[in-house]
The first five atom37 places (N, CA, C, CB, O) and aatype in JSON, in Angstrom:
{
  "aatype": [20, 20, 20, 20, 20, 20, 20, 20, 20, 20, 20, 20, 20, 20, 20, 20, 20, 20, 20, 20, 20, 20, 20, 20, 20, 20, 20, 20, 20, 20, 20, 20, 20, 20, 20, 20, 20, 20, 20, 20, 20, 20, 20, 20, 20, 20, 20, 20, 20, 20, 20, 20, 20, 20, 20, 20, 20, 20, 20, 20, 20, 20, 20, 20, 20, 20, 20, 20, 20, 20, 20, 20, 20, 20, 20, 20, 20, 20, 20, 20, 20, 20, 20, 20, 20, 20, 20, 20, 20, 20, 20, 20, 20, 20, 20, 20, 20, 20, 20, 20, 20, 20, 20, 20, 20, 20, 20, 20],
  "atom_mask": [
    [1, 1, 1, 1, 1],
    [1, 1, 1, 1, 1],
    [1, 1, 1, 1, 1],
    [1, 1, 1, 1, 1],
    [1, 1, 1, 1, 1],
    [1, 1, 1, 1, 1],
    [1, 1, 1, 1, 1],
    [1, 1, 1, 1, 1],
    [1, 1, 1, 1, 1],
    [1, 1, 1, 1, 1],
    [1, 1, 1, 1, 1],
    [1, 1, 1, 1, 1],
    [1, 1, 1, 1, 1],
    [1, 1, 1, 1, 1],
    [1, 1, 1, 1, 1],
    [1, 1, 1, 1, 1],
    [1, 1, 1, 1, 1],
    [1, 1, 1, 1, 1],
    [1, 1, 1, 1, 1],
    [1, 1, 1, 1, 1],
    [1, 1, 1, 1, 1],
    [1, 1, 1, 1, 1],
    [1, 1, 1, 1, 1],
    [1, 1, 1, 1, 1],
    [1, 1, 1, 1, 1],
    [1, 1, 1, 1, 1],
    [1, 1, 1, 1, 1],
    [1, 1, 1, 1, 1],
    [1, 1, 1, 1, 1],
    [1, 1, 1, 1, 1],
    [1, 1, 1, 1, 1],
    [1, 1, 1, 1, 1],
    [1, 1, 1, 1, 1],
    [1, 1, 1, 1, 1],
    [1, 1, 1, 1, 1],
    [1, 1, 1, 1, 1],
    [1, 1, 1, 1, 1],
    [1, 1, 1, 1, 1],
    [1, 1, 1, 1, 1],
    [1, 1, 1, 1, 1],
    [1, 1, 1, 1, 1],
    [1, 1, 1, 1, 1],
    [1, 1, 1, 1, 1],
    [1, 1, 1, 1, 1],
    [1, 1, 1, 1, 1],
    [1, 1, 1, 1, 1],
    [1, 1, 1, 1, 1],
    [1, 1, 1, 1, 1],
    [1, 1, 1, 1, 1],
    [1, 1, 1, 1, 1],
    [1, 1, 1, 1, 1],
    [1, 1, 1, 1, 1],
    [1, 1, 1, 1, 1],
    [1, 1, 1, 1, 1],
    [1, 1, 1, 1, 1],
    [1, 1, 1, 1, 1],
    [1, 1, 1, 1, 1],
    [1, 1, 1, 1, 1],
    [1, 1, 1, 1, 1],
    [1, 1, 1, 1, 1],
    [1, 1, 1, 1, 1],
    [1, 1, 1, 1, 1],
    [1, 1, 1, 1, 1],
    [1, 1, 1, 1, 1],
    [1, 1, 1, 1, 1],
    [1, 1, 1, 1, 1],
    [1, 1, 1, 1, 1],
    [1, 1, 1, 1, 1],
    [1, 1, 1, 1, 1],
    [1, 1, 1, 1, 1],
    [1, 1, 1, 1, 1],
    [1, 1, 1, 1, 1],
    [1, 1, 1, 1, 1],
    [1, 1, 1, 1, 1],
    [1, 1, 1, 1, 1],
    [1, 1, 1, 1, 1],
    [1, 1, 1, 1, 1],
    [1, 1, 1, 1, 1],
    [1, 1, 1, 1, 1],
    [1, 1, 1, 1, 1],
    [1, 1, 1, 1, 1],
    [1, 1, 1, 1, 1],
    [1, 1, 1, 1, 1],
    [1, 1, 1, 1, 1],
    [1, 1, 1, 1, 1],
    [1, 1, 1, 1, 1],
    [1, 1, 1, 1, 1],
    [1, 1, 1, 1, 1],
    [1, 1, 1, 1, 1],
    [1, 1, 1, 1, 1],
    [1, 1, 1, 1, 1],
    [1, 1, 1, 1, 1],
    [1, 1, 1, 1, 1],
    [1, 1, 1, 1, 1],
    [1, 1, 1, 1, 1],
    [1, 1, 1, 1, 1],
    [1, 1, 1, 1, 1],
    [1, 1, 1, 1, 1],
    [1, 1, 1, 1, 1],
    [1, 1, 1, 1, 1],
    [1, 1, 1, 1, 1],
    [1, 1, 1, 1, 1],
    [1, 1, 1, 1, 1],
    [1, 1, 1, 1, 1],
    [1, 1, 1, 1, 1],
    [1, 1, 1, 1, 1],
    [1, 1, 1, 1, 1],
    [1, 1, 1, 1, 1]
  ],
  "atom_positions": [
    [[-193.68, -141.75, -10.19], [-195.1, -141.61, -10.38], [-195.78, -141.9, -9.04], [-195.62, -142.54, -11.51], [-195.58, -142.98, -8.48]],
    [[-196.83, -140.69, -8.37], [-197.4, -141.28, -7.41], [-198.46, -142.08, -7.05], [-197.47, -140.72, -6.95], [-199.19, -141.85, -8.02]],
    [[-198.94, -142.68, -6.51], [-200.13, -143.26, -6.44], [-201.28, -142.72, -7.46], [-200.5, -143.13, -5.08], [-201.69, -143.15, -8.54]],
    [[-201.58, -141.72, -6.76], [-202.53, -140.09, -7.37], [-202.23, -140.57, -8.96], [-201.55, -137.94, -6.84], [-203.15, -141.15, -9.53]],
    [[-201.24, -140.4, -9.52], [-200.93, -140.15, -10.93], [-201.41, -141.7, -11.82], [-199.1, -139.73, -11.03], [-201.97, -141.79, -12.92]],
    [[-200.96, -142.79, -10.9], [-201.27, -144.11, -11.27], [-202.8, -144.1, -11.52], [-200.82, -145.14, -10.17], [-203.34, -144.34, -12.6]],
    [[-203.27, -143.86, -10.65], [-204.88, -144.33, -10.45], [-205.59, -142.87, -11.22], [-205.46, -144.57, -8.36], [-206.58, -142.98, -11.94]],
    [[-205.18, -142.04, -11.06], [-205.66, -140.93, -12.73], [-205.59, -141.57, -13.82], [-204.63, -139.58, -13.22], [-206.69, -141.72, -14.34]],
    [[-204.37, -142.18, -14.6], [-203.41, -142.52, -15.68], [-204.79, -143.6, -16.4], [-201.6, -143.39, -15.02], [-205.43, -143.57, -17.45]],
    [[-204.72, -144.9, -14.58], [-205.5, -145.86, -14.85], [-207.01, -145.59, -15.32], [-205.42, -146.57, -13.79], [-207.41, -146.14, -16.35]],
    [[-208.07, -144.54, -14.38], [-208.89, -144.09, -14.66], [-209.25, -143.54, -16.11], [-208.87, -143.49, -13.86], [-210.27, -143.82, -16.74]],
    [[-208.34, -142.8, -16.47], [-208.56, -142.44, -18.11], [-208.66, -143.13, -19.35], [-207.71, -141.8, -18.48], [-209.3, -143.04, -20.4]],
    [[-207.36, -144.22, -18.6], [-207.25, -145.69, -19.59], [-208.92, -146.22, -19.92], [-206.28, -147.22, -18.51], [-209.38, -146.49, -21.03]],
    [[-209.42, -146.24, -18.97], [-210.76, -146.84, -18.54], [-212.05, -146.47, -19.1], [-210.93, -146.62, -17.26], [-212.99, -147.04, -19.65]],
    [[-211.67, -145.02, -18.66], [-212.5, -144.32, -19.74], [-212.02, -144.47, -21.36], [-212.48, -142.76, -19.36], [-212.77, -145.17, -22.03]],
    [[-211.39, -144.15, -21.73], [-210.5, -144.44, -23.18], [-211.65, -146.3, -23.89], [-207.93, -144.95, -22.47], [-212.41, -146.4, -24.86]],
    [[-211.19, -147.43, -22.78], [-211.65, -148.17, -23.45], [-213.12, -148.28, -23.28], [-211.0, -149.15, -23.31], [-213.68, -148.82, -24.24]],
    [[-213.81, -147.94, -22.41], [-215.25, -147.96, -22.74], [-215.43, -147.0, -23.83], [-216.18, -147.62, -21.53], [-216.12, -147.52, -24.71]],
    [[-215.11, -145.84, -24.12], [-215.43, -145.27, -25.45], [-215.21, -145.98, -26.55], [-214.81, -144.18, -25.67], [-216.03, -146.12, -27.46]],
    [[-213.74, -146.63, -26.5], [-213.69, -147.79, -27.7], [-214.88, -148.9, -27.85], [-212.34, -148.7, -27.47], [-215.21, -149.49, -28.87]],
    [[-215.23, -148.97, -27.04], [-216.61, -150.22, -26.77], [-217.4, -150.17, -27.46], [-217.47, -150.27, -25.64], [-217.83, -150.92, -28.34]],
    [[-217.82, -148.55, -26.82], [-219.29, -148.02, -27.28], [-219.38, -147.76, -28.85], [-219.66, -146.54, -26.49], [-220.43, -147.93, -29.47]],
    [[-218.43, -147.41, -29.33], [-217.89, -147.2, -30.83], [-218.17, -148.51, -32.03], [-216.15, -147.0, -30.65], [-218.6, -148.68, -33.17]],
    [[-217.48, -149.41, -30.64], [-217.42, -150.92, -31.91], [-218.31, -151.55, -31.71], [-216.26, -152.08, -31.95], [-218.63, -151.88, -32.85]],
    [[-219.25, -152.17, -30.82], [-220.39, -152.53, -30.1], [-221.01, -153.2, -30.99], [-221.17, -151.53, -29.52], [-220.91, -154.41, -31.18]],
    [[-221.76, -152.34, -31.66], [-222.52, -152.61, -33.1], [-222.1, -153.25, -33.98], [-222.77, -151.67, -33.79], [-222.89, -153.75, -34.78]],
    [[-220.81, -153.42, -34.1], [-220.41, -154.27, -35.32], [-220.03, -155.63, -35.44], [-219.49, -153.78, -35.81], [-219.55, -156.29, -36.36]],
    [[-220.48, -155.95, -33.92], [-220.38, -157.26, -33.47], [-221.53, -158.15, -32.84], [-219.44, -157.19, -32.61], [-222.34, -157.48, -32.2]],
    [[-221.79, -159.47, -32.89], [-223.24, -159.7, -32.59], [-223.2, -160.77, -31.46], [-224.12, -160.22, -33.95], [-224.29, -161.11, -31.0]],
    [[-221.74, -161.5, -30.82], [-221.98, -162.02, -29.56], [-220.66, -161.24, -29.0], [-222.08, -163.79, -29.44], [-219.69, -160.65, -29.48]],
    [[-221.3, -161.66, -27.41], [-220.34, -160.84, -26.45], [-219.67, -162.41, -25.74], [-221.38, -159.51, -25.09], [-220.32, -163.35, -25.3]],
    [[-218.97, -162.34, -25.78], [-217.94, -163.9, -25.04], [-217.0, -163.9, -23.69], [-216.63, -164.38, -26.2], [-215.78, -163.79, -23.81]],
    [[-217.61, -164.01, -22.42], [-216.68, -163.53, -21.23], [-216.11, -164.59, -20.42], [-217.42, -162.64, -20.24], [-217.01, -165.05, -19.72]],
    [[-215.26, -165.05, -20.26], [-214.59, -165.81, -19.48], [-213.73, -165.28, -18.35], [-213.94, -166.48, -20.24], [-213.67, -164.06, -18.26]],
    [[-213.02, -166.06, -17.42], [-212.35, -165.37, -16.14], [-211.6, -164.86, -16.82], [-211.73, -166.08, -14.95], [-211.32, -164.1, -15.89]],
    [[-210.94, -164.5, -17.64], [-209.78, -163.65, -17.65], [-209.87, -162.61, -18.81], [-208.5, -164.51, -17.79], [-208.82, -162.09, -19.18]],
    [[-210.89, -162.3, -19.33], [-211.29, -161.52, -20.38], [-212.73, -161.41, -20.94], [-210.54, -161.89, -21.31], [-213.53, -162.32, -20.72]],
    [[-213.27, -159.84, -21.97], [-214.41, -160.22, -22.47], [-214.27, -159.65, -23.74], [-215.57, -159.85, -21.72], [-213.72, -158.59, -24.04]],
    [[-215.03, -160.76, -24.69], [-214.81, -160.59, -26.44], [-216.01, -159.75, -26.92], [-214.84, -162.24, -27.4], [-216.99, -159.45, -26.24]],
    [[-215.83, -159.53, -27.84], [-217.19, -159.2, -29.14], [-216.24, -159.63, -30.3], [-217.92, -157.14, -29.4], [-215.06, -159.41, -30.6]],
    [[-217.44, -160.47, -30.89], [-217.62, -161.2, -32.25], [-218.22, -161.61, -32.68], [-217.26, -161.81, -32.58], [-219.26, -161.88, -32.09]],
    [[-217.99, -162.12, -34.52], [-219.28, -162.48, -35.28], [-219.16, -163.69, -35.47], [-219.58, -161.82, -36.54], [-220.05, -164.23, -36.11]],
    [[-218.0, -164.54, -34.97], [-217.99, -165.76, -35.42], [-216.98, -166.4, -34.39], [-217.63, -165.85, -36.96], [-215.85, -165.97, -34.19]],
    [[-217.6, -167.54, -33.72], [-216.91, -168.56, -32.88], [-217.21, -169.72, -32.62], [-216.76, -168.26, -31.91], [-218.14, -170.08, -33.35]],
    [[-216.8, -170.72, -31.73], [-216.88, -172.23, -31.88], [-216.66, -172.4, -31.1], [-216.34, -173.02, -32.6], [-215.62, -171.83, -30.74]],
    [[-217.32, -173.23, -30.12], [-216.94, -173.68, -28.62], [-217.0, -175.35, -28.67], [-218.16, -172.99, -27.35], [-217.75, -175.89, -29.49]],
    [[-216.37, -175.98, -27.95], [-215.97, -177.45, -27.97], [-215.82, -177.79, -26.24], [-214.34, -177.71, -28.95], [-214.91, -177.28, -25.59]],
    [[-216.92, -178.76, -25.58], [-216.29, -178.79, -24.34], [-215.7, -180.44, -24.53], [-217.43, -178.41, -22.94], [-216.12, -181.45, -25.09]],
    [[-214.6, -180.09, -23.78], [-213.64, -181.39, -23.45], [-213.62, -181.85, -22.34], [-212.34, -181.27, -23.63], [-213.64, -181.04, -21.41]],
    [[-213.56, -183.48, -21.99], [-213.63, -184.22, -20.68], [-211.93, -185.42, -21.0], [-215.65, -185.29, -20.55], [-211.45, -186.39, -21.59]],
    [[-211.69, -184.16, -19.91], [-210.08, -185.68, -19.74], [-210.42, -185.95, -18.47], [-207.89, -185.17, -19.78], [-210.68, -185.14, -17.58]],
    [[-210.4, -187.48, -18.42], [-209.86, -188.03, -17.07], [-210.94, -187.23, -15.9], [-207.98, -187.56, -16.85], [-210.66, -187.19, -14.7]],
    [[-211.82, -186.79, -16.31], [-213.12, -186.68, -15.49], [-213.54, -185.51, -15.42], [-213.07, -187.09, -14.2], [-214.69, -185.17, -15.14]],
    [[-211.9, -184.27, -15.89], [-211.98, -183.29, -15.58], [-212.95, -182.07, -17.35], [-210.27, -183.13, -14.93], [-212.56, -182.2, -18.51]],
    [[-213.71, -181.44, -17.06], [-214.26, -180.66, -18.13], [-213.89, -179.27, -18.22], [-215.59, -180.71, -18.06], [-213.97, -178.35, -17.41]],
    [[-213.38, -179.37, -19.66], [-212.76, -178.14, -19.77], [-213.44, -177.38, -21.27], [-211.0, -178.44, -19.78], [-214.0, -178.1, -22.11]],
    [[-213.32, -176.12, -21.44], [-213.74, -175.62, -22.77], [-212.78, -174.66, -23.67], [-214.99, -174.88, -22.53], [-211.87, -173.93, -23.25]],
    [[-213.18, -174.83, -24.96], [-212.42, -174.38, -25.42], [-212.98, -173.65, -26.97], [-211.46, -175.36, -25.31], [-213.38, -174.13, -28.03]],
    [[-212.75, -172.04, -26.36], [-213.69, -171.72, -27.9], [-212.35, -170.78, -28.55], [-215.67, -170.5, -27.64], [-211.23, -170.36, -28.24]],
    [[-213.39, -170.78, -29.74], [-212.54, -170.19, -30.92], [-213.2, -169.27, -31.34], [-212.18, -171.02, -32.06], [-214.43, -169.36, -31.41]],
    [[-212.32, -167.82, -31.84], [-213.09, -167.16, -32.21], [-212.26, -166.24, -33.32], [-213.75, -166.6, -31.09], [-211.04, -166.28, -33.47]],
    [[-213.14, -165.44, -34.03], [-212.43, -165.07, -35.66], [-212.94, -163.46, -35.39], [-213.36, -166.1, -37.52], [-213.99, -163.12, -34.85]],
    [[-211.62, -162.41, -36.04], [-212.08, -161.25, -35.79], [-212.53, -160.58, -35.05], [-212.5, -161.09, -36.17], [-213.43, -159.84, -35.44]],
    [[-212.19, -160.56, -33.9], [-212.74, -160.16, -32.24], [-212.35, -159.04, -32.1], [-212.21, -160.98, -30.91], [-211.83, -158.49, -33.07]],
    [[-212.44, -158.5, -31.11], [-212.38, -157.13, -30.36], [-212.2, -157.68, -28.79], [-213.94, -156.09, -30.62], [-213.11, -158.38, -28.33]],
    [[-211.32, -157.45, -28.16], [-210.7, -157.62, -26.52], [-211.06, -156.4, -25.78], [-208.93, -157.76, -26.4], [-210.78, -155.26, -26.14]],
    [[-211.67, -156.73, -24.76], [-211.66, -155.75, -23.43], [-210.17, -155.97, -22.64], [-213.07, -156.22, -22.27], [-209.74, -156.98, -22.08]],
    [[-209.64, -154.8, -22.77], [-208.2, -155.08, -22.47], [-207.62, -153.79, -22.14], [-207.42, -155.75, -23.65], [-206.79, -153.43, -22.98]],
    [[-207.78, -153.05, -21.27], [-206.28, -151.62, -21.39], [-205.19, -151.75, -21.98], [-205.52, -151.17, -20.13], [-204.71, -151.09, -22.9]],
    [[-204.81, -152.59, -21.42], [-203.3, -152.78, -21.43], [-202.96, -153.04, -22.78], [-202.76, -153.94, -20.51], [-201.94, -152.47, -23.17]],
    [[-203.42, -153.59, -23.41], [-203.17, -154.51, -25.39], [-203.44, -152.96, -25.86], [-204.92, -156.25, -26.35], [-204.34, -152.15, -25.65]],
    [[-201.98, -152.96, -26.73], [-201.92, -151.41, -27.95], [-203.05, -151.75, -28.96], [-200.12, -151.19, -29.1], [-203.54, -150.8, -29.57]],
    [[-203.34, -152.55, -29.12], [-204.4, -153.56, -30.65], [-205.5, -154.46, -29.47], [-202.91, -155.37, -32.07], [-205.1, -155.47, -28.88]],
    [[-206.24, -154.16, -29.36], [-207.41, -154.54, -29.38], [-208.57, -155.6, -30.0], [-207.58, -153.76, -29.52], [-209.43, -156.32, -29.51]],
    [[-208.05, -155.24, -31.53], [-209.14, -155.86, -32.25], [-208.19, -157.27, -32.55], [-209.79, -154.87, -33.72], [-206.99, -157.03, -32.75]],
    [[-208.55, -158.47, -32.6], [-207.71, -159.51, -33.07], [-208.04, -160.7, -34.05], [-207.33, -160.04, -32.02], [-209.08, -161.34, -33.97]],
    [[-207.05, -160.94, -35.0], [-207.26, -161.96, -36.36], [-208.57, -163.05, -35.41], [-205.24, -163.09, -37.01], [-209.76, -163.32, -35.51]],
    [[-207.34, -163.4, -34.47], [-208.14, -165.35, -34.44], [-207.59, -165.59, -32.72], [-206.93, -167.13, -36.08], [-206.37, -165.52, -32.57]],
    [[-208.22, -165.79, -31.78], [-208.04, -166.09, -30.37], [-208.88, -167.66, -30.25], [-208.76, -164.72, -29.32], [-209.96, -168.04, -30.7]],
    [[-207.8, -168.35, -29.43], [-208.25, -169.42, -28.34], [-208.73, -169.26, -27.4], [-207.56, -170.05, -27.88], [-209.0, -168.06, -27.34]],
    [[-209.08, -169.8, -26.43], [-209.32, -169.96, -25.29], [-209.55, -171.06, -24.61], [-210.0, -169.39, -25.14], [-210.56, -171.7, -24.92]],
    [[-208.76, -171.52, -23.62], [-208.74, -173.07, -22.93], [-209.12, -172.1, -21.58], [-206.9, -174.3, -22.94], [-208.72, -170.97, -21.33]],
    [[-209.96, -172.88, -20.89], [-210.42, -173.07, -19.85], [-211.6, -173.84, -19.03], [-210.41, -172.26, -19.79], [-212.7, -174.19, -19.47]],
    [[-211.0, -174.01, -17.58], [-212.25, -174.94, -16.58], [-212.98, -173.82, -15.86], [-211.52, -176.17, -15.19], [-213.61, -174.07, -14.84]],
    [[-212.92, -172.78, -16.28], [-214.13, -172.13, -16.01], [-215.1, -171.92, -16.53], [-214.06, -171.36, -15.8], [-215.41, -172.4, -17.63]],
    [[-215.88, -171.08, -15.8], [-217.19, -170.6, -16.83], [-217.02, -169.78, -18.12], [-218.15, -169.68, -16.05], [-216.25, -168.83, -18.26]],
    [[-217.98, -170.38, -19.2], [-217.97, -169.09, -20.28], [-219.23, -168.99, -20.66], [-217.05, -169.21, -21.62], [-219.93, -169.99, -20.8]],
    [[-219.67, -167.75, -20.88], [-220.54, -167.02, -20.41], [-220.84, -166.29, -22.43], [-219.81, -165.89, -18.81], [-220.01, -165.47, -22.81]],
    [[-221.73, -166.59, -23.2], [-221.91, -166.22, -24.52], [-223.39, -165.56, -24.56], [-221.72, -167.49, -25.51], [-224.32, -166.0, -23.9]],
    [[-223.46, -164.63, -25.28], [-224.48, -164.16, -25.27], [-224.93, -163.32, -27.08], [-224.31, -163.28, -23.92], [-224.01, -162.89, -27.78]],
    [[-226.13, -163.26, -27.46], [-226.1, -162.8, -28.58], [-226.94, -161.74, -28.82], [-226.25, -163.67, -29.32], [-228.17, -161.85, -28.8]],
    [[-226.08, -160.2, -29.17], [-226.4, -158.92, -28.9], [-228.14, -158.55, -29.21], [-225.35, -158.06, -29.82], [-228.75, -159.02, -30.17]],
    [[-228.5, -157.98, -28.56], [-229.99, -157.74, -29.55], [-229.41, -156.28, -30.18], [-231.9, -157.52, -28.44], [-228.77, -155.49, -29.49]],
    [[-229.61, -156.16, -31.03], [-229.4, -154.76, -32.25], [-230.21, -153.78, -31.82], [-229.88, -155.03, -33.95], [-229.89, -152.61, -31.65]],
    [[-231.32, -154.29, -31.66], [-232.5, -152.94, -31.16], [-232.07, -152.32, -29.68], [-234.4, -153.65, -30.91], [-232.25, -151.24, -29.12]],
    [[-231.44, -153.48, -29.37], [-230.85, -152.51, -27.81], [-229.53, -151.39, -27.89], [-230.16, -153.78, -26.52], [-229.2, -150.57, -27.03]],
    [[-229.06, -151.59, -28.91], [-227.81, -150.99, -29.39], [-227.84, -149.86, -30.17], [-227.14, -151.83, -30.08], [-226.96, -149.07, -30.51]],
    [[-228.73, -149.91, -30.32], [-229.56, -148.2, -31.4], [-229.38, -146.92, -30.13], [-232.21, -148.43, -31.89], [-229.46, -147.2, -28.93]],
    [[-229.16, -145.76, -30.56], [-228.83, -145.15, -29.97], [-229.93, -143.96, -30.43], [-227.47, -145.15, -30.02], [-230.01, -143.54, -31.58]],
    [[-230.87, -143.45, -29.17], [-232.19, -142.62, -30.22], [-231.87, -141.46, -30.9], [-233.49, -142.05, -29.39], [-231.18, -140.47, -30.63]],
    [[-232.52, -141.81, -31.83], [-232.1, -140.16, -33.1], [-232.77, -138.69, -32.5], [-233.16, -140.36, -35.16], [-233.67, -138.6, -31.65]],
    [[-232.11, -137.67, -33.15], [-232.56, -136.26, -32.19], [-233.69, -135.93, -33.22], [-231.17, -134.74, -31.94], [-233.7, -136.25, -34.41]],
    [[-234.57, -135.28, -32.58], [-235.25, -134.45, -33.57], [-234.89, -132.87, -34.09], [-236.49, -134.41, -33.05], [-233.74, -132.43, -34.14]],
    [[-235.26, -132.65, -34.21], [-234.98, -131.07, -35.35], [-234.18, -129.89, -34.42], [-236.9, -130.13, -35.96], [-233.29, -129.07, -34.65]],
    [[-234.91, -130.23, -33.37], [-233.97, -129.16, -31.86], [-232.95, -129.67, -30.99], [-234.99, -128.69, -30.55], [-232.66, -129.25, -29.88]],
    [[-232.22, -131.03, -31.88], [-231.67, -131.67, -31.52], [-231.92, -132.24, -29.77], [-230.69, -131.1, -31.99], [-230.94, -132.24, -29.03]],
    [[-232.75, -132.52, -29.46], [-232.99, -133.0, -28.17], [-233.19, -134.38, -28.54], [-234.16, -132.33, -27.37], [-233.13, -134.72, -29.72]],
    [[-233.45, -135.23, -27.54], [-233.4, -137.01, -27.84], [-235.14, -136.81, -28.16], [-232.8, -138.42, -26.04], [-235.82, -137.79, -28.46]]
  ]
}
């Protein structure tokens, strides 16, 4: 496989999962991003922890959806997450997520 073919392959992947995004988007009402990934879900729990000086967090979350290429399954039961980084939660507004209806000549 050449370079060329890799970075096509990858590109499509890419495209592939933002269409999955845009699809599921709506059916989820926070977005959850940490360094090594970003969630959508309707239900989670965050807990920050202090050992020994150091602060760490750790959320939980139920029924998610993963930004991920690489994962065949996407959508997942129940995820952890431990980390001393940032996490970053946010809660969708719905009205931004509406997509405008056509009128009769089908134009927006």
């Amino acid at each position: 496989m050449s370079a060329e073919d890799l970075e096509k392959y990858e590109t499509e992947m890419e495209l592939k999962l933002y269409r999955e995004y845009r699809d599921v988007v709506g059916l989820f009402t926070y977005v959850i991003e940490t360094e090594r990934r970003f969630y959508l879900t309707n239900d989670y729990e965050m807990q920050v922890h202090s050992v020994q000086g150091e602060v760490f967090f750790e959320v939980s979350m139920a029924d998610a959806w993963v930004w991920d290429m690489y994962r065949p399954a996407r959508f997942v039961k129940k995820v952890r997450v431990l980390t001393f980084k940032d996490v970053n939660i946010e809660e969708l507004n719905k009205a931004d997520l509406d997509l405008p209806s056509s009128d009769d000549n089908g134009a927006f």
